[in-house]
PDB file with SEQRES, HELIX, SHEET and CRYST1 records, atoms N, CA, C and O in Angstrom:
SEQRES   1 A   86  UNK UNK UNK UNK UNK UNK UNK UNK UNK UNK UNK UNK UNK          
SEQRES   2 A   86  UNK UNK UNK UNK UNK UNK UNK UNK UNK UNK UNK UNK UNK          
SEQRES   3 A   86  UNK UNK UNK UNK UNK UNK UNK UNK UNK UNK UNK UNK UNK          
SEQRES   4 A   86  UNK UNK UNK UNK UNK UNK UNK UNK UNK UNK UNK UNK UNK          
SEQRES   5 A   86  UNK UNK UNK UNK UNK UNK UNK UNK UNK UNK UNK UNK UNK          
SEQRES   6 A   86  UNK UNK UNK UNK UNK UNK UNK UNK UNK UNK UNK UNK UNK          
SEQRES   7 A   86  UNK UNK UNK UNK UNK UNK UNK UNK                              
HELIX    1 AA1 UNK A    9  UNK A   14  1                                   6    
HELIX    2 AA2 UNK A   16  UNK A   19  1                                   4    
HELIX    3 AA3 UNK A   26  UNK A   39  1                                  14    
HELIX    4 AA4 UNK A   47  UNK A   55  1                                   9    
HELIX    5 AA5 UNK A   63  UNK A   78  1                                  16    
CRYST1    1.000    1.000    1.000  90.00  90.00  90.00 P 1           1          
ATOM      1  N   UNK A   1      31.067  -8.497  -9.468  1.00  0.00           N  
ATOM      2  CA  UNK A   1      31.492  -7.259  -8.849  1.00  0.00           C  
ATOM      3  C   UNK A   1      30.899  -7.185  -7.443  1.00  0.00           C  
ATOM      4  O   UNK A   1      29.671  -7.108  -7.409  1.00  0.00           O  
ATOM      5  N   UNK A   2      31.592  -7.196  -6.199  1.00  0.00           N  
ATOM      6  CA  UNK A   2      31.093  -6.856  -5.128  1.00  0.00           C  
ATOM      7  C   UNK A   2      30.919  -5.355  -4.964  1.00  0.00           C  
ATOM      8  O   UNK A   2      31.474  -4.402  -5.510  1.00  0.00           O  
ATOM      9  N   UNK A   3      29.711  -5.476  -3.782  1.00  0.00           N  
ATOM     10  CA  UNK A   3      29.945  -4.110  -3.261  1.00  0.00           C  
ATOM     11  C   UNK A   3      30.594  -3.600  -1.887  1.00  0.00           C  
ATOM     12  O   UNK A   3      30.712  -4.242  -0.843  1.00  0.00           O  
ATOM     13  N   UNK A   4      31.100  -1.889  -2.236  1.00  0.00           N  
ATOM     14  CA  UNK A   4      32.517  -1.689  -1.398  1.00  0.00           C  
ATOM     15  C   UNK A   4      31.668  -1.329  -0.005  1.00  0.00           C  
ATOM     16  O   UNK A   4      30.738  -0.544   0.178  1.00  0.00           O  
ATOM     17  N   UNK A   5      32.222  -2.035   0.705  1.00  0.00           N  
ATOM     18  CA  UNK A   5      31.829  -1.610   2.151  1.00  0.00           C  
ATOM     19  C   UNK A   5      32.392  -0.295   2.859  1.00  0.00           C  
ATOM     20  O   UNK A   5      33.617  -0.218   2.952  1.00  0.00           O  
ATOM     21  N   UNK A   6      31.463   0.949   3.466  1.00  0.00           N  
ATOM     22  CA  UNK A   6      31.708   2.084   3.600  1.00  0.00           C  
ATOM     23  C   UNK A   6      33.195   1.429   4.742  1.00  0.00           C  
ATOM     24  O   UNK A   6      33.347   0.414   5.422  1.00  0.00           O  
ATOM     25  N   UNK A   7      34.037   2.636   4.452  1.00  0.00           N  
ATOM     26  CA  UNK A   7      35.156   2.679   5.052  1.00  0.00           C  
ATOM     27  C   UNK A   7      35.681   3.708   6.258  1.00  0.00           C  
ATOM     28  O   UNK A   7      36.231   3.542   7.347  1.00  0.00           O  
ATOM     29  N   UNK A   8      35.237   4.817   5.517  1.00  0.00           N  
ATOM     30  CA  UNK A   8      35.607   6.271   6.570  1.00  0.00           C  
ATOM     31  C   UNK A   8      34.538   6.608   7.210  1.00  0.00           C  
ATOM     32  O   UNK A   8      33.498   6.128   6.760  1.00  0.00           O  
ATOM     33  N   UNK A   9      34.426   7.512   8.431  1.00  0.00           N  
ATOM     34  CA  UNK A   9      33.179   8.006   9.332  1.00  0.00           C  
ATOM     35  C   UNK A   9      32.390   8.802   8.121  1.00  0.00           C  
ATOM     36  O   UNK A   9      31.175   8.704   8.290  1.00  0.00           O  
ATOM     37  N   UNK A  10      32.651   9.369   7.246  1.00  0.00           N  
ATOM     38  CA  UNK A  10      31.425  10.080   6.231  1.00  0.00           C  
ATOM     39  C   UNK A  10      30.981   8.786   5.667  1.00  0.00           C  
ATOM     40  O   UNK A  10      29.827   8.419   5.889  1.00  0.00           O  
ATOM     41  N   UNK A  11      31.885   7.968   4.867  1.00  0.00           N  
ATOM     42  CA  UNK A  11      31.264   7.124   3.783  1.00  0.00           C  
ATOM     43  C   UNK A  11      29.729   6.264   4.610  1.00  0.00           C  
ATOM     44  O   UNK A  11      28.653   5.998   4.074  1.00  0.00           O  
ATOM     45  N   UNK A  12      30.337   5.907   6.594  1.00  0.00           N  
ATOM     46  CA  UNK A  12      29.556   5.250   6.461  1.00  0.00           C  
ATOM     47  C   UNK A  12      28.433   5.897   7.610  1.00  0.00           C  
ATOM     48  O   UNK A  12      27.698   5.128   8.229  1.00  0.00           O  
ATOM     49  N   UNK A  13      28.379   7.400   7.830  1.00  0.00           N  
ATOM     50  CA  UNK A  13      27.174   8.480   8.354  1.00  0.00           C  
ATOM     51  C   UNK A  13      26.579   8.672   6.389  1.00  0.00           C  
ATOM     52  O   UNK A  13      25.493   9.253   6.360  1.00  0.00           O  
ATOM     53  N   UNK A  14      26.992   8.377   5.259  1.00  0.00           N  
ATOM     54  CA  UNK A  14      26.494   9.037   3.810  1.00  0.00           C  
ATOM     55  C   UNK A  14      25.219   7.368   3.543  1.00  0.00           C  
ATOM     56  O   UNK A  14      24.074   7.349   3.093  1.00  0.00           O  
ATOM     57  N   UNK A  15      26.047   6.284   4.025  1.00  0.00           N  
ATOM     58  CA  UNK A  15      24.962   5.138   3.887  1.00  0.00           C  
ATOM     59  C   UNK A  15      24.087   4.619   4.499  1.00  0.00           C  
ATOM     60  O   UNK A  15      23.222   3.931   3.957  1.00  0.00           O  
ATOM     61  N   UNK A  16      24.190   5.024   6.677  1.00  0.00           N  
ATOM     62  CA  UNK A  16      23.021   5.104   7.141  1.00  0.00           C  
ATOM     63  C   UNK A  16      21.499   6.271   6.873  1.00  0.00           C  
ATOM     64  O   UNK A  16      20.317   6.106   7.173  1.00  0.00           O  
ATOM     65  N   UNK A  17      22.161   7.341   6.243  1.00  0.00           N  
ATOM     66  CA  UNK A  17      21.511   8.653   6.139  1.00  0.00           C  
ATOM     67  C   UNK A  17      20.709   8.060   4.259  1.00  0.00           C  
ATOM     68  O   UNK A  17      19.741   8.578   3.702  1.00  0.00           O  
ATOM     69  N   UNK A  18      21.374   7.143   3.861  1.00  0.00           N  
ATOM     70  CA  UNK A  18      20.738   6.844   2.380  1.00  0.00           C  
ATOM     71  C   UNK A  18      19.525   6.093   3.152  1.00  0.00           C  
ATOM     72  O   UNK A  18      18.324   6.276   2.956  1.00  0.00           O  
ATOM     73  N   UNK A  19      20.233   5.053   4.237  1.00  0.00           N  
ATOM     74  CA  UNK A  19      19.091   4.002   4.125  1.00  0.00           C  
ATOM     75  C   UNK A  19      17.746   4.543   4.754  1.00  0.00           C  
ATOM     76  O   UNK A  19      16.602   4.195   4.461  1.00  0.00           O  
ATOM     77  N   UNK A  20      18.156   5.480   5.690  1.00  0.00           N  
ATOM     78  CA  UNK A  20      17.109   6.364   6.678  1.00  0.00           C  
ATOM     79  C   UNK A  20      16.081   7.063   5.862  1.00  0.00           C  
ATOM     80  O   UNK A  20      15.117   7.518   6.479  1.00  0.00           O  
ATOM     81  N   UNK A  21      16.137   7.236   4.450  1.00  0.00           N  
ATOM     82  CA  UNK A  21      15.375   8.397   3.681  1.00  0.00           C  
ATOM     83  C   UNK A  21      14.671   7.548   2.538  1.00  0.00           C  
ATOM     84  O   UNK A  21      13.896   8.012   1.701  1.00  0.00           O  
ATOM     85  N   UNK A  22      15.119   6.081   2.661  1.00  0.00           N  
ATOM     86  CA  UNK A  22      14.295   5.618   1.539  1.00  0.00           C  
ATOM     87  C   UNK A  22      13.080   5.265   2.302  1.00  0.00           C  
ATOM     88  O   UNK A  22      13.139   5.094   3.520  1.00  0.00           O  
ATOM     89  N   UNK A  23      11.583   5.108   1.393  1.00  0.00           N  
ATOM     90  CA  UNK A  23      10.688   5.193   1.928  1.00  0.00           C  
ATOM     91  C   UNK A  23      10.545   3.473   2.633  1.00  0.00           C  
ATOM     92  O   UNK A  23      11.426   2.651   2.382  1.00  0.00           O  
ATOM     93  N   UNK A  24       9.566   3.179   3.343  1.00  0.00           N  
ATOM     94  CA  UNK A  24       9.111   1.745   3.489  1.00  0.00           C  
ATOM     95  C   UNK A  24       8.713   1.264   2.511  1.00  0.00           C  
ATOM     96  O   UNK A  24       8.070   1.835   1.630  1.00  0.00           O  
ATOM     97  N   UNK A  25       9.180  -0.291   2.561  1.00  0.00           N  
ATOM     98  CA  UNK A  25       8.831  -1.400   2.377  1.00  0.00           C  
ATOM     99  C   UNK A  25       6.965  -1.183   2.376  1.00  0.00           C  
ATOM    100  O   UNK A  25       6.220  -0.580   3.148  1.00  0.00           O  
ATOM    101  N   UNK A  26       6.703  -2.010   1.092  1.00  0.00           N  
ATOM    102  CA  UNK A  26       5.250  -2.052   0.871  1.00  0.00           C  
ATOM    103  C   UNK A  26       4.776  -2.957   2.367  1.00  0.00           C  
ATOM    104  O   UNK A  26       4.147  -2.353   3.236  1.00  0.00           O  
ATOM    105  N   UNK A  27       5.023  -3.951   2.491  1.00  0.00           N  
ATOM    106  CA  UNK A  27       4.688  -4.591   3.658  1.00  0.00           C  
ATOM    107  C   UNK A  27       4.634  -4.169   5.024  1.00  0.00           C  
ATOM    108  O   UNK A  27       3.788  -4.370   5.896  1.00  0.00           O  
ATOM    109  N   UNK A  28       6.346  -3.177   5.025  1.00  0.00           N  
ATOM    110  CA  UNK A  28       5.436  -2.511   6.116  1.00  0.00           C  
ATOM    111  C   UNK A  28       4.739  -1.976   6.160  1.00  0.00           C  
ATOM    112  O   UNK A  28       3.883  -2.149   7.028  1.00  0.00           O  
ATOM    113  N   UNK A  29       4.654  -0.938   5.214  1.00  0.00           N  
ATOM    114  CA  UNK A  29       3.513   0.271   5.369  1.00  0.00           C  
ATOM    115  C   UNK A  29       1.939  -0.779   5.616  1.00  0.00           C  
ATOM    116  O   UNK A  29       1.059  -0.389   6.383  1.00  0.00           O  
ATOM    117  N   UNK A  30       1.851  -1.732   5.053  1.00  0.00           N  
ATOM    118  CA  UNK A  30       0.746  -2.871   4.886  1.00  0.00           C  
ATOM    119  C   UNK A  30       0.541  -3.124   6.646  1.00  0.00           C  
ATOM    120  O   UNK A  30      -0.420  -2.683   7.276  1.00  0.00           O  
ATOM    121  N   UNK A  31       1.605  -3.879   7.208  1.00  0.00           N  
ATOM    122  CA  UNK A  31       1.927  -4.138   8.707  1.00  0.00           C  
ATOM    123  C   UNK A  31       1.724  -2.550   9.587  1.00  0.00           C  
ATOM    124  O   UNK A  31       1.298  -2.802  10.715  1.00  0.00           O  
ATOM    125  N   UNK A  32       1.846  -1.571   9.450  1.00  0.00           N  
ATOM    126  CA  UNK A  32       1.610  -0.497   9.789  1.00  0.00           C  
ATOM    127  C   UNK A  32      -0.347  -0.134   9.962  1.00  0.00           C  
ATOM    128  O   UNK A  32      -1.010   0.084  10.976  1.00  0.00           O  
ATOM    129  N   UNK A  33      -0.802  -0.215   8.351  1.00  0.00           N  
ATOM    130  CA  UNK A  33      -2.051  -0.261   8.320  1.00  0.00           C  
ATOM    131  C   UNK A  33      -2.868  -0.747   9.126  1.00  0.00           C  
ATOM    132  O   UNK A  33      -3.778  -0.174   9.726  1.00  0.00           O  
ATOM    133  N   UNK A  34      -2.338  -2.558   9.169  1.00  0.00           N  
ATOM    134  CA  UNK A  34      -3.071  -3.376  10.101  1.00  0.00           C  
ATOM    135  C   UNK A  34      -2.981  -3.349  11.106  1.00  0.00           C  
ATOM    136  O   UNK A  34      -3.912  -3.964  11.625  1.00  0.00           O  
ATOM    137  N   UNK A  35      -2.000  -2.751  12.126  1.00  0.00           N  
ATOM    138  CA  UNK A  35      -1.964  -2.467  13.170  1.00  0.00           C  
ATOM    139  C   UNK A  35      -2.611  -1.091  13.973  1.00  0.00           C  
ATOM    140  O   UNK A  35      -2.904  -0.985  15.164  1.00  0.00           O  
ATOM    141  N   UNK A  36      -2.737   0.067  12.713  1.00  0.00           N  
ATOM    142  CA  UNK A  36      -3.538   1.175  13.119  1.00  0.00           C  
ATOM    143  C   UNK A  36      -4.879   0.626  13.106  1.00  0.00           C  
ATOM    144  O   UNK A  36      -5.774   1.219  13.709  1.00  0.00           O  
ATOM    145  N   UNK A  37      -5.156  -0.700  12.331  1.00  0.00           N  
ATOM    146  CA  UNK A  37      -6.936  -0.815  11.901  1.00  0.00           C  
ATOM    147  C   UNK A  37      -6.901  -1.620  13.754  1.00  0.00           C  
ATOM    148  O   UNK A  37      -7.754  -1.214  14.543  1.00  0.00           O  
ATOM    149  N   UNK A  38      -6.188  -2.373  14.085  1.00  0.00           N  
ATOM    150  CA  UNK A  38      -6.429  -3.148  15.479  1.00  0.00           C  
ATOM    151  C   UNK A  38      -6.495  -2.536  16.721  1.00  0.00           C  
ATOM    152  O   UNK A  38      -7.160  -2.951  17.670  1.00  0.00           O  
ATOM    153  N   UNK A  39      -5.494  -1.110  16.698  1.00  0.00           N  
ATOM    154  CA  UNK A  39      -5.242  -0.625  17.907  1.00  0.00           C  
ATOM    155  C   UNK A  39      -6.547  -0.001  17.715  1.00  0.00           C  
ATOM    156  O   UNK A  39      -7.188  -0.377  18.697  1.00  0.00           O  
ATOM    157  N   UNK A  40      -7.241   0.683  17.057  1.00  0.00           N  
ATOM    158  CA  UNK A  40      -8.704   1.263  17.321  1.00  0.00           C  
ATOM    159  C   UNK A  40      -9.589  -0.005  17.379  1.00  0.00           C  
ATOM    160  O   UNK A  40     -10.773   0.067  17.049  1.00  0.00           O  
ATOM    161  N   UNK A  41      -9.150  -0.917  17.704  1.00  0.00           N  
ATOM    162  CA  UNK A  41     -10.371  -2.017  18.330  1.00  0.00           C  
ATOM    163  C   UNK A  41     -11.202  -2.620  16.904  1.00  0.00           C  
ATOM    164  O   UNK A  41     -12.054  -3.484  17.110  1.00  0.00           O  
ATOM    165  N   UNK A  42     -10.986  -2.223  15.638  1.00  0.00           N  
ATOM    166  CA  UNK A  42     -11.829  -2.861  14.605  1.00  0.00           C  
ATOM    167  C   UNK A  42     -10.638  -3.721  13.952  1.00  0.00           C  
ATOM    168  O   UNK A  42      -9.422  -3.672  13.763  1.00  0.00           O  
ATOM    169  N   UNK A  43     -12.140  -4.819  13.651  1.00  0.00           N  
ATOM    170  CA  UNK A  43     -11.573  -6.025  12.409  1.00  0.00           C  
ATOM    171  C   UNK A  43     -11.049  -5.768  11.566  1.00  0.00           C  
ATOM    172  O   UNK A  43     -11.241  -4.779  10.858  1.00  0.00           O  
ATOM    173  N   UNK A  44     -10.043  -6.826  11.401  1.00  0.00           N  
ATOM    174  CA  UNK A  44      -9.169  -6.636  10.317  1.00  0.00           C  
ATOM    175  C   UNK A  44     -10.043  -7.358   8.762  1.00  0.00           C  
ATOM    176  O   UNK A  44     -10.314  -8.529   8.495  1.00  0.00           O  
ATOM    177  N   UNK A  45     -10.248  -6.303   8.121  1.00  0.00           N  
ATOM    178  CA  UNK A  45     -11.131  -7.239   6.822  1.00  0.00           C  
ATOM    179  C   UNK A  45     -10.635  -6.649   5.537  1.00  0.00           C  
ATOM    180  O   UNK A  45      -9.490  -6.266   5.776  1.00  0.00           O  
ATOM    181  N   UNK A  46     -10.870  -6.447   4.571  1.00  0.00           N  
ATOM    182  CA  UNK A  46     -10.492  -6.204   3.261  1.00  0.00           C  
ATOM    183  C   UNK A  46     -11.065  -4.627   3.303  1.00  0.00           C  
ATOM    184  O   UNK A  46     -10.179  -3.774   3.349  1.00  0.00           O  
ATOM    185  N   UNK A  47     -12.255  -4.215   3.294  1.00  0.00           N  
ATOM    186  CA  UNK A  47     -13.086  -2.946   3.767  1.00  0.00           C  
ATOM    187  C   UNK A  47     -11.901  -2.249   4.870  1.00  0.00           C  
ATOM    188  O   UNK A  47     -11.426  -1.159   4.552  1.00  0.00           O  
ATOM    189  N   UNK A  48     -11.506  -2.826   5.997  1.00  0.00           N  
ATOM    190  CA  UNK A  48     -10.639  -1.886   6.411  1.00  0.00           C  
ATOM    191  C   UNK A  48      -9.834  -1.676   6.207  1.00  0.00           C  
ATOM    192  O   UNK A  48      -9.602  -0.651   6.848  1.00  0.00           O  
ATOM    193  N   UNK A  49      -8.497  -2.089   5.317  1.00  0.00           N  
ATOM    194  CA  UNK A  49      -7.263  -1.868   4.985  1.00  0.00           C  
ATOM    195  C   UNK A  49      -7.787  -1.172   3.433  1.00  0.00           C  
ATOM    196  O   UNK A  49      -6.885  -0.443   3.019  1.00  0.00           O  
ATOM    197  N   UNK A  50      -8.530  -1.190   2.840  1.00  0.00           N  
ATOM    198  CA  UNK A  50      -9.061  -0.581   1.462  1.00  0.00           C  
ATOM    199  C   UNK A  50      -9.250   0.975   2.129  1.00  0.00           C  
ATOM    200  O   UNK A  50      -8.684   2.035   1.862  1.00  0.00           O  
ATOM    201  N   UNK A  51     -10.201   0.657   3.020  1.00  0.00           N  
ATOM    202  CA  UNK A  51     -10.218   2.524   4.009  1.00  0.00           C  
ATOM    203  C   UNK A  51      -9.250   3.603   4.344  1.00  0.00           C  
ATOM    204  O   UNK A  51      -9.276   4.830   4.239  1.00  0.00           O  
ATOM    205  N   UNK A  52      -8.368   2.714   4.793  1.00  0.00           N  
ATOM    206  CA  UNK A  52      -7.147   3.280   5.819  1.00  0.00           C  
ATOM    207  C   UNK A  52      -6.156   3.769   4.857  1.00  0.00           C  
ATOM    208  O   UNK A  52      -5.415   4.704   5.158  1.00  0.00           O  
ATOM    209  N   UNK A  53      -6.089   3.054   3.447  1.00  0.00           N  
ATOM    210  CA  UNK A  53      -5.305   2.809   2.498  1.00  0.00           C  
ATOM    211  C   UNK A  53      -5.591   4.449   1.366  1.00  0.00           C  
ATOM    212  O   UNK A  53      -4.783   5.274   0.939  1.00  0.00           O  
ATOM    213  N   UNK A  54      -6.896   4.347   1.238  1.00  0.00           N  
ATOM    214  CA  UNK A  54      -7.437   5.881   0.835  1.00  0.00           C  
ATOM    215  C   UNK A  54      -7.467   6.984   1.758  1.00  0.00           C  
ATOM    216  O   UNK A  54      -7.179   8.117   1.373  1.00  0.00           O  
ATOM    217  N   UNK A  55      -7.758   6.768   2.817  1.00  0.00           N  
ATOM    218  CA  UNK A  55      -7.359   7.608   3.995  1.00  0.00           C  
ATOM    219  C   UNK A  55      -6.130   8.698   3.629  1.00  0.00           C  
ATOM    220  O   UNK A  55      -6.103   9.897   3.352  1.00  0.00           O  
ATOM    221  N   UNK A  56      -5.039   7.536   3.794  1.00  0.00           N  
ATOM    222  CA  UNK A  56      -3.748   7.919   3.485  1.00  0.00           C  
ATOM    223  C   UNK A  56      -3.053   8.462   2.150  1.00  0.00           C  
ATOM    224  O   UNK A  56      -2.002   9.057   1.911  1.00  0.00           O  
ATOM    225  N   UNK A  57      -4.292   7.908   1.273  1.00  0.00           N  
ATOM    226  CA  UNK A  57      -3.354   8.912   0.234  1.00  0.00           C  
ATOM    227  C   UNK A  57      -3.966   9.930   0.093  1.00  0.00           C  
ATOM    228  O   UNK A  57      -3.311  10.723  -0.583  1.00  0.00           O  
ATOM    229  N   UNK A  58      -5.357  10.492   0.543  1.00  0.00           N  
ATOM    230  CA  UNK A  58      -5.837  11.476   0.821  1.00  0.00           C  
ATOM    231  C   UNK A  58      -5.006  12.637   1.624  1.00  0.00           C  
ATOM    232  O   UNK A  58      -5.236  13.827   1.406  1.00  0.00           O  
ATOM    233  N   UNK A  59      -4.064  12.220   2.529  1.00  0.00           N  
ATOM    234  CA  UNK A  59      -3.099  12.985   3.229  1.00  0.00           C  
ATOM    235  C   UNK A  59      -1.732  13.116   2.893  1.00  0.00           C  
ATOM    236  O   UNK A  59      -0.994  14.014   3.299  1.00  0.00           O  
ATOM    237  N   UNK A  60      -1.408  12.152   2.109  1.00  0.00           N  
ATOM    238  CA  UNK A  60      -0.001  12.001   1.776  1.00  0.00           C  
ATOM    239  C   UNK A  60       0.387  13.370   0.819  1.00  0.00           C  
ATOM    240  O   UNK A  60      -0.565  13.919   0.263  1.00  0.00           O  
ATOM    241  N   UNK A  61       1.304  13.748   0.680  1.00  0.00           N  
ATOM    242  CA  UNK A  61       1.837  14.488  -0.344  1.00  0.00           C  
ATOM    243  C   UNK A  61       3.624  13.769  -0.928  1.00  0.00           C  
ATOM    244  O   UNK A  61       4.333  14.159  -1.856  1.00  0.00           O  
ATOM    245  N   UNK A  62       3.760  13.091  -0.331  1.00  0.00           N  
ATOM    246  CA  UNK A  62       5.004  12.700  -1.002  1.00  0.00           C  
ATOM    247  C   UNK A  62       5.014  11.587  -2.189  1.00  0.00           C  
ATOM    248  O   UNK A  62       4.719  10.464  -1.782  1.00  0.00           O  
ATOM    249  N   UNK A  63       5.348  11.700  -3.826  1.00  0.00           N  
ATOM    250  CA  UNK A  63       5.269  11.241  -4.403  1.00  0.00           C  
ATOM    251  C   UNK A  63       5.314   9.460  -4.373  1.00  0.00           C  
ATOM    252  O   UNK A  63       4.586   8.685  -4.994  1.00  0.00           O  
ATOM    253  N   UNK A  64       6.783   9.053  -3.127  1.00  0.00           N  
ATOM    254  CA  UNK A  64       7.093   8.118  -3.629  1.00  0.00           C  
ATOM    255  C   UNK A  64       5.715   6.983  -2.554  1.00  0.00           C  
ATOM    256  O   UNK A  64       5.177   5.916  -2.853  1.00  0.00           O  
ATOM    257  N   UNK A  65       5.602   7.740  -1.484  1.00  0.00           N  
ATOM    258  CA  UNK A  65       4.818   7.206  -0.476  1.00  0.00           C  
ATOM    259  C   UNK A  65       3.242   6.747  -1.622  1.00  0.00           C  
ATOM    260  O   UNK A  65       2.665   5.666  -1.731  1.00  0.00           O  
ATOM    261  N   UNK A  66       2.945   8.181  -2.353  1.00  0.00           N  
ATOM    262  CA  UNK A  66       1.542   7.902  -3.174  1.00  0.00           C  
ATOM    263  C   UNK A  66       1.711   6.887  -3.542  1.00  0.00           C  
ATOM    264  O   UNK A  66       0.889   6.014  -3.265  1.00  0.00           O  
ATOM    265  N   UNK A  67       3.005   6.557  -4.423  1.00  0.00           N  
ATOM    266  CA  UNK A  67       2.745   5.089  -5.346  1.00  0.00           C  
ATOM    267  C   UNK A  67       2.751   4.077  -4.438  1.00  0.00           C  
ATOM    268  O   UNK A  67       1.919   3.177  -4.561  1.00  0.00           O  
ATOM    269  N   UNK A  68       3.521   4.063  -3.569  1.00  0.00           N  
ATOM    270  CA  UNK A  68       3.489   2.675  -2.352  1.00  0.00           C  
ATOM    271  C   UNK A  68       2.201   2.671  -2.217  1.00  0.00           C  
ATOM    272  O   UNK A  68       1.810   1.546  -2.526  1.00  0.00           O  
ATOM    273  N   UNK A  69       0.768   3.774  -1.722  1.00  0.00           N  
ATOM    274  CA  UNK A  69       0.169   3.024  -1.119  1.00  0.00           C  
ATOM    275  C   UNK A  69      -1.091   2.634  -2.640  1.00  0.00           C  
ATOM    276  O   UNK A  69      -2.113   1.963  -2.493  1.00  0.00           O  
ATOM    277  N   UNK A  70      -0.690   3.187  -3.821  1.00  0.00           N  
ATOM    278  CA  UNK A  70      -1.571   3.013  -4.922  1.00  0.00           C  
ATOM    279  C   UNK A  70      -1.648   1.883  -4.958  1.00  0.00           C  
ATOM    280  O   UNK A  70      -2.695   1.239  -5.018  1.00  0.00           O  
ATOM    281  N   UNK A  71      -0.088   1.285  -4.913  1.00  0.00           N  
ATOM    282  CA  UNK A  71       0.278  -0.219  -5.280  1.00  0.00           C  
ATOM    283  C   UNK A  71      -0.371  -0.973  -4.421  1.00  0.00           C  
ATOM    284  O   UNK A  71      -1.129  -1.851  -4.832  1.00  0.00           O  
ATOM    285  N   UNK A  72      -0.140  -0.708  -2.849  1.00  0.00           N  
ATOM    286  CA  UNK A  72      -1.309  -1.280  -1.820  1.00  0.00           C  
ATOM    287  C   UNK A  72      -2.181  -1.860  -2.237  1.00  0.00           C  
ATOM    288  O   UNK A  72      -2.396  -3.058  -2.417  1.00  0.00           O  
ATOM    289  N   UNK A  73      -3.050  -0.433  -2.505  1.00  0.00           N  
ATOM    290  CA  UNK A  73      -4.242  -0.782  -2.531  1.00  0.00           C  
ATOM    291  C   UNK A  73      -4.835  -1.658  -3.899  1.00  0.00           C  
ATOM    292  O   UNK A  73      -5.898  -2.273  -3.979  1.00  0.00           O  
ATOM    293  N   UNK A  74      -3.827  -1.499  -4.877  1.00  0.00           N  
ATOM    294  CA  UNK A  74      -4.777  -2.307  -5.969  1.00  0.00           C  
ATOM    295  C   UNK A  74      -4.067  -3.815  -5.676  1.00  0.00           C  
ATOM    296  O   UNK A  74      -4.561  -4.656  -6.427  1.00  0.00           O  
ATOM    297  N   UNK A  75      -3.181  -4.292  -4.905  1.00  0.00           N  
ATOM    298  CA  UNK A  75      -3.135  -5.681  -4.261  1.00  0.00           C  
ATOM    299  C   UNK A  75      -4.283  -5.943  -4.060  1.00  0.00           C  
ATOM    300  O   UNK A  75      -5.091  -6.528  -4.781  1.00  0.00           O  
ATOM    301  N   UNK A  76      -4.504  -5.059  -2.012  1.00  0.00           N  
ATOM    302  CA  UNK A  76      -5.839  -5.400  -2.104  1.00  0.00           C  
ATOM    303  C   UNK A  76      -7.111  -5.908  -2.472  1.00  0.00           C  
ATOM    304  O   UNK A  76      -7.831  -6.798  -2.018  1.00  0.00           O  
ATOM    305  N   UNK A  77      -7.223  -4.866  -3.700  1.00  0.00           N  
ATOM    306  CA  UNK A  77      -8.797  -4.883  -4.435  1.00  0.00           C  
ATOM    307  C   UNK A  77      -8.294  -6.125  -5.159  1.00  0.00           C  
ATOM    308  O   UNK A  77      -9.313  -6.804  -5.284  1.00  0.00           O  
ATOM    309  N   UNK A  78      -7.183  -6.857  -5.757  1.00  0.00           N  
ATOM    310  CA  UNK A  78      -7.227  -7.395  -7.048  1.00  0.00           C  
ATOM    311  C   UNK A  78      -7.346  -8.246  -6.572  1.00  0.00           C  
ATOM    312  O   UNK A  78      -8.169  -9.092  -6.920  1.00  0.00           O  
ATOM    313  N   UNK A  79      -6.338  -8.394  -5.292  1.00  0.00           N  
ATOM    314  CA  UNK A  79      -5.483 -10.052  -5.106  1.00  0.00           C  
ATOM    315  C   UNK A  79      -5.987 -10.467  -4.032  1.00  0.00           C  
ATOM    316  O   UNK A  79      -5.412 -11.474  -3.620  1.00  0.00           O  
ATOM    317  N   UNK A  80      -6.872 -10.095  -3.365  1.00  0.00           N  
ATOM    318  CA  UNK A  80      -7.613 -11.017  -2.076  1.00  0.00           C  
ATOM    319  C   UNK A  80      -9.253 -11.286  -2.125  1.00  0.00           C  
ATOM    320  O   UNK A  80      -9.941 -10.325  -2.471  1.00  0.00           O  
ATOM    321  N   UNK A  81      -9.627 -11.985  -1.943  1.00  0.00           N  
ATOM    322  CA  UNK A  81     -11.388 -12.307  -1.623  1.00  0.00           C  
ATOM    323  C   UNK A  81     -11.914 -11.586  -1.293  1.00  0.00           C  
ATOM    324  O   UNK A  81     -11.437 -10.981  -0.333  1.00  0.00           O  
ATOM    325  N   UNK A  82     -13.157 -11.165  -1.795  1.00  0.00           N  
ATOM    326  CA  UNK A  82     -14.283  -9.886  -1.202  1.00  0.00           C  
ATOM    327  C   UNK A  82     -14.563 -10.550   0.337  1.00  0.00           C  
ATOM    328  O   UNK A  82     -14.718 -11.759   0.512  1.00  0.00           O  
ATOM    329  N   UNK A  83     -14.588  -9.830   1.103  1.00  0.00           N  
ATOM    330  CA  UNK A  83     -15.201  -9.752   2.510  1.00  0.00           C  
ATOM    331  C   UNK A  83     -16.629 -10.683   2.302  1.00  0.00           C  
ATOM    332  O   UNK A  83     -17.505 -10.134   1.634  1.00  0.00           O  
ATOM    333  N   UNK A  84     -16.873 -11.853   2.754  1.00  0.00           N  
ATOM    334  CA  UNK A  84     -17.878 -12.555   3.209  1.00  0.00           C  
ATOM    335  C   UNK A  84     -19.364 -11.999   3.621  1.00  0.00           C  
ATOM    336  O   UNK A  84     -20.459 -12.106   3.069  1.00  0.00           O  
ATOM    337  N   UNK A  85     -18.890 -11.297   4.946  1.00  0.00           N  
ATOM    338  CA  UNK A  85     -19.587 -10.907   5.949  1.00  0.00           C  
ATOM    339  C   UNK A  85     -19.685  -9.255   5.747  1.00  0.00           C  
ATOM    340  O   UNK A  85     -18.766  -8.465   5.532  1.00  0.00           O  
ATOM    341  N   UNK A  86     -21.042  -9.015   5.881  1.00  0.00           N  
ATOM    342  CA  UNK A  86     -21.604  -7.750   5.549  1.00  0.00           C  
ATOM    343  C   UNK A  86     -21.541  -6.907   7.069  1.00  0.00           C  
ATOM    344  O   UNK A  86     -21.958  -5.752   7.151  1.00  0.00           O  
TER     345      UNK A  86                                                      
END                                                                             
């Protein structure tokens, strides 16, 4: 079964306006992180994206955003090497 490619000016203002409202991609929001941790001049390490990552759900109120960055963060903690350097 393919899918139908929008046809009329609503069908296809109804599928940019779908794609506009779904939240980000885990990666970006990830690529987002790391770039707020650089533009303030600090290292990029496991400690700072774990920070930035609670930061944010400390502020967030939108359900779907919470789970994106829950999921984040237990990547993070699970799936990468403790920080070396103290």
């Amino acid at each position: 079964m393919q899918n139908a490619l929008p046809q009329t000016d609503k069908e296809i203002a109804e599928y940019f306006n779908a794609a506009a409202n779904k939240p980000a991609s885990e990666m970006e929001i990830l690529g987002a992180v790391v770039a707020e941790i650089l533009q303030a001049g600090a290292p990029i390490s496991n400690k700072a994206i774990i920070s930035k990552l609670i930061h944010r759900l400390e502020l967030e109120s939108d359900v779907a955003s919470l789970d994106i960055y829950r999921q984040l963060l237990e990547l993070v903690v699970h799936k990468t090497p403790d920080d070396l350097s103290v």
